[in-house]
N, C-alpha and C positions, 0 to 999 in steps of 0.2 A: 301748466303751472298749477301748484295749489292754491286753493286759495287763501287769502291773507286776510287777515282782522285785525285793526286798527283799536285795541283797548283802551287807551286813553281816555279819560274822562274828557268833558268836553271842556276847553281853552285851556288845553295841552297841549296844541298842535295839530290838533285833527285836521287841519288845514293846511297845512303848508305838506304833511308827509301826503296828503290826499293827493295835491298838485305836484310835486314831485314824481309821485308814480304814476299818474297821467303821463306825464313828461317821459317816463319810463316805457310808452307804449301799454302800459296795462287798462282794461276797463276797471271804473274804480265809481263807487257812490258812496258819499261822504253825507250819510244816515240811506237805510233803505227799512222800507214797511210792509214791503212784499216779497212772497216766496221768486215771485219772478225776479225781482232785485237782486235778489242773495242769488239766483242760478246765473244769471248774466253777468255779473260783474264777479271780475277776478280778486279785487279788494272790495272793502267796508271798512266805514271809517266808522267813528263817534255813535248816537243811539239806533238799535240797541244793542248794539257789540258789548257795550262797557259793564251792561247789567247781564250779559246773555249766552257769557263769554262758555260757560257749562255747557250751556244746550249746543252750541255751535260746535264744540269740539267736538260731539256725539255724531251733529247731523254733515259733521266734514271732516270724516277721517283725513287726514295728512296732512291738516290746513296748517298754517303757521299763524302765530299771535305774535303780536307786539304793541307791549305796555308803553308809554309814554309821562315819564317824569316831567313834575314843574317843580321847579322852588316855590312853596307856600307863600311868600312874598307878592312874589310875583301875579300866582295864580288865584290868591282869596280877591281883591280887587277885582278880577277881570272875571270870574264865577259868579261875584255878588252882581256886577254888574247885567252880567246874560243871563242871570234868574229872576232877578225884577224887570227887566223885559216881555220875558217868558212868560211871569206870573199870572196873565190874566188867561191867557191860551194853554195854559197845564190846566187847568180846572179841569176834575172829574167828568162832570156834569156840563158845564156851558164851554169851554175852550174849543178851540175848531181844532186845537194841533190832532195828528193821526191816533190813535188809542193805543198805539205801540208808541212811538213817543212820548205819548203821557205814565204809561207804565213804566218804559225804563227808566225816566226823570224820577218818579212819585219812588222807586223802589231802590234806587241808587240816593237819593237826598232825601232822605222824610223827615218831619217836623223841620223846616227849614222856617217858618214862618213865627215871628220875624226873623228875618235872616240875621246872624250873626257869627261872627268868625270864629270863634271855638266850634259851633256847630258843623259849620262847612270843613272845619279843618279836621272834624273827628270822620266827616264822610269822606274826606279826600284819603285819610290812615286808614279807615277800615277796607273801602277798596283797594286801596295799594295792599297790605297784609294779605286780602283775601287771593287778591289775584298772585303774589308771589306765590304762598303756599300753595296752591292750586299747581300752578306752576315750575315748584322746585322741581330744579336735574333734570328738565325736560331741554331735549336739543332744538324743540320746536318753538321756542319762545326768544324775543328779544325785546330787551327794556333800554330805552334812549330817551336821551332829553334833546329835543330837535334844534334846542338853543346851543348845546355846546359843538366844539369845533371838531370835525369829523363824524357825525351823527352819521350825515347820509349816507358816508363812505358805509359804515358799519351795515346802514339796511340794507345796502346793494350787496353787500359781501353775505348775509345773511340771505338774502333772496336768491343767491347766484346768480346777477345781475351784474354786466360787467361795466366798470367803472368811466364815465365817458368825461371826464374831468372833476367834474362838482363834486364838491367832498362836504358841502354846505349846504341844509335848507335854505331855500329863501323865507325872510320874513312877512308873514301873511297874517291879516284878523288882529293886527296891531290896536292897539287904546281899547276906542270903543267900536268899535268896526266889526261886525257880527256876520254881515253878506259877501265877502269876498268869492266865498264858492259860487252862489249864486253869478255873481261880475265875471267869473271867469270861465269863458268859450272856450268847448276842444268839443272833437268830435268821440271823444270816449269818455263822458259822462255819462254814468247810467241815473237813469229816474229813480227817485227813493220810491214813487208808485207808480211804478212801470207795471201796466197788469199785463197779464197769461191767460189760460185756459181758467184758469180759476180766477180770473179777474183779479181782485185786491186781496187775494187771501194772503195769510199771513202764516208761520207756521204752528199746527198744534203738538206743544212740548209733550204734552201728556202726563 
């Protein structure tokens, strides 16, 4: 199988399509930071897929992409909430989070600080635009909103993956609840720092 990219910004769903295709039999890591990450797992979800989405299409000919819609509504709330979380572990300088995490976040939202919803909401339109256009009249791409009714159906048909009932995500990373990937055991989770022969390297774009 190709492999698959998971574009959505993060609390779009990056969670629940992640767990579904687990469910699916596929190896899947929902953020990876290493070259070894990206060779082992058949999908990628959330950072840095979302800021990266260019370079990956280069360095995985055939892969399929799929964007992920939220209603602004819904999604400014639950963004504002996982970036004041964040906030102190994105720092340049002092944060522990991976230096690819903190990239993709710092280049996908910038000036976020103080956070406010015109701002968030002009980074959530310039991603979406960007990845559309990127994207027009390509056969390899598919845009879903994991909320409406027959989503899954659509990515199974889109993966040619055949349909074993579910035609629904389940709902996952509800309210404020940010670890559900973490909670949830299978034996086809890949490590977002899984090392290799190159240990923790990561890839250079050039």
């Amino acid at each position: 199988m190709s492999k698959i990219f998971i574009i959505g910004l993060p609390r779009t769903g990056t969670t629940s399509i992640s767990v579904a295709l687990l469910d699916m039999g596929l190896l899947v890591a929902h953020t990876a930071f290493t070259k070894k990450a990206f060779e082992m797992a058949d999908a990628i979800s959330d950072a840095p897929c979302f800021s990266d989405y260019m370079h990956l299409d280069r360095l995985f000919p055939g892969a399929k992409f799929i964007y992920l819609n939220r209603d602004l509504k819904a999604w400014l709330p639950s963004i504002t909430m996982l970036l004041e979380k964040m906030a102190p572990h994105l720092d340049l300088k002092t944060g522990h989070f991976s230096p690819v995490l903190k990239r993709s976040f710092h280049q996908t939202f910038p000036n976020i600080h103080p956070l406010c919803e015109a701002t968030l909401t002009n980074h959530y339109r310039n991603h979406q635009q960007a990845v559309l256009a990127y994207f027009k009249d390509r056969d390899d791409f598919l845009s879903i909103d994991v909320s409406k009714q027959g989503s899954l159906l659509l990515l199974k048909q889109f993966l040619g993956l055949p349909n074993t009932g579910d035609t629904d995500f389940a709902k996952l990373n509800v309210g404020r609840n940010v670890a559900n990937w973490r909670e949830y055991k299978h034996p086809n989770k890949v490590n977002a720092n899984l090392a290799g022969a190159e240990h923790r390297k990561f890839f250079d774009y050039g």
